[in-house]
N, C-alpha and C positions, 0 to 999 in steps of 0.2 A: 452632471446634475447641478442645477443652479443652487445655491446655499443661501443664506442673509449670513450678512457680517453686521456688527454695530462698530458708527464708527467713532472714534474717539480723536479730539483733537489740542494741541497743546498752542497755543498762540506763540509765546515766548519760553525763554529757557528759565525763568523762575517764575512759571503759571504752571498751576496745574492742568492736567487731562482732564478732559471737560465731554460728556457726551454729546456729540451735534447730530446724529441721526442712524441709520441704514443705508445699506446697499445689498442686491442679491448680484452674487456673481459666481464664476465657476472654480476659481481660486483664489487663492489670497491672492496672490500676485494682482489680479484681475480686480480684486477688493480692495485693494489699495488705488491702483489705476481710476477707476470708476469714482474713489473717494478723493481725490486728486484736485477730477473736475469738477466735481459738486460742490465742495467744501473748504476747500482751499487758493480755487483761481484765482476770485478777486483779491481775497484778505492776505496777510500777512502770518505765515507758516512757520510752526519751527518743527513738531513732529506730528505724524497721524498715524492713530493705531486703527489696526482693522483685528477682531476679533469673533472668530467665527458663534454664529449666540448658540450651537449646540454644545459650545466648551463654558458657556457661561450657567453659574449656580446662584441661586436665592435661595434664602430661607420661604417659607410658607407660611400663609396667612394664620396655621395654625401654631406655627413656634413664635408665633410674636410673641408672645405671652414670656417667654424665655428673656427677651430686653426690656418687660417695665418693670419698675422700680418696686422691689418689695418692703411694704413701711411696716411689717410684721417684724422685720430682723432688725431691733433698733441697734444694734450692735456694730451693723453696716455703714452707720450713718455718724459724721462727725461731732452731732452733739451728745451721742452717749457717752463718750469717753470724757468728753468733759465734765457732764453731772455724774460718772463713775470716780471723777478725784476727786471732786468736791468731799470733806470731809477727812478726808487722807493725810492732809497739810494744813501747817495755819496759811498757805498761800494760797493764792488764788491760783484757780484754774487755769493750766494754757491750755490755750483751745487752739486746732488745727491750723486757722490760718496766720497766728501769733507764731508759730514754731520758725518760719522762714527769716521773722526780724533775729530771733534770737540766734538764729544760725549766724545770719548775717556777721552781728555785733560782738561774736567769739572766733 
């Protein structure tokens, strides 16, 4: 039975995997083969993935909601900690991206 693969291809050894398309075939082996000549003949190859798409997983349109950004939790977010010192010290606030010099310079 024929399958789709999607295929994945890597140009160079410090590039990442890149998707450049499809192929249906009856195995991987055959998925690879088939992605060979498609996508790799003319250009300059370093690997190609073939990945059968019934092993591949998404999230759904309905869990996006799960990756945007919640401004209800200000707690989350790196200005609260800053106006949460404020008051604490006669110094001033360090704020999140100040913490990296101070590392640095000890």
């Amino acid at each position: 039975m024929v399958e789709p693969y999607e295929v994945f291809l890597q140009r160079k050894r410090e590039d990442r995997a890149v998707h450049v398309g499809s192929v249906e075939a009856y195995s991987s082996e055959n998925a690879l083969e088939t992605a060979k000549e498609i996508y790799a003949r003319r250009d300059i190859c370093f690997r190609i993935v073939v990945v059968p798409r019934s092993c591949m997983r998404a999230t759904s349109s309905e869990e996006a909601v799960l990756f945007q950004l919640s401004f209800a939790k200000q707690y989350r977010r790196p200005a609260f900690f800053s106006k949460r010192m404020q008051g604490m010290s006669d110094e001033p606030p360090i704020l999140v991206d100040e913490w990296r010099s101070i590392d640095e310079t000890t």
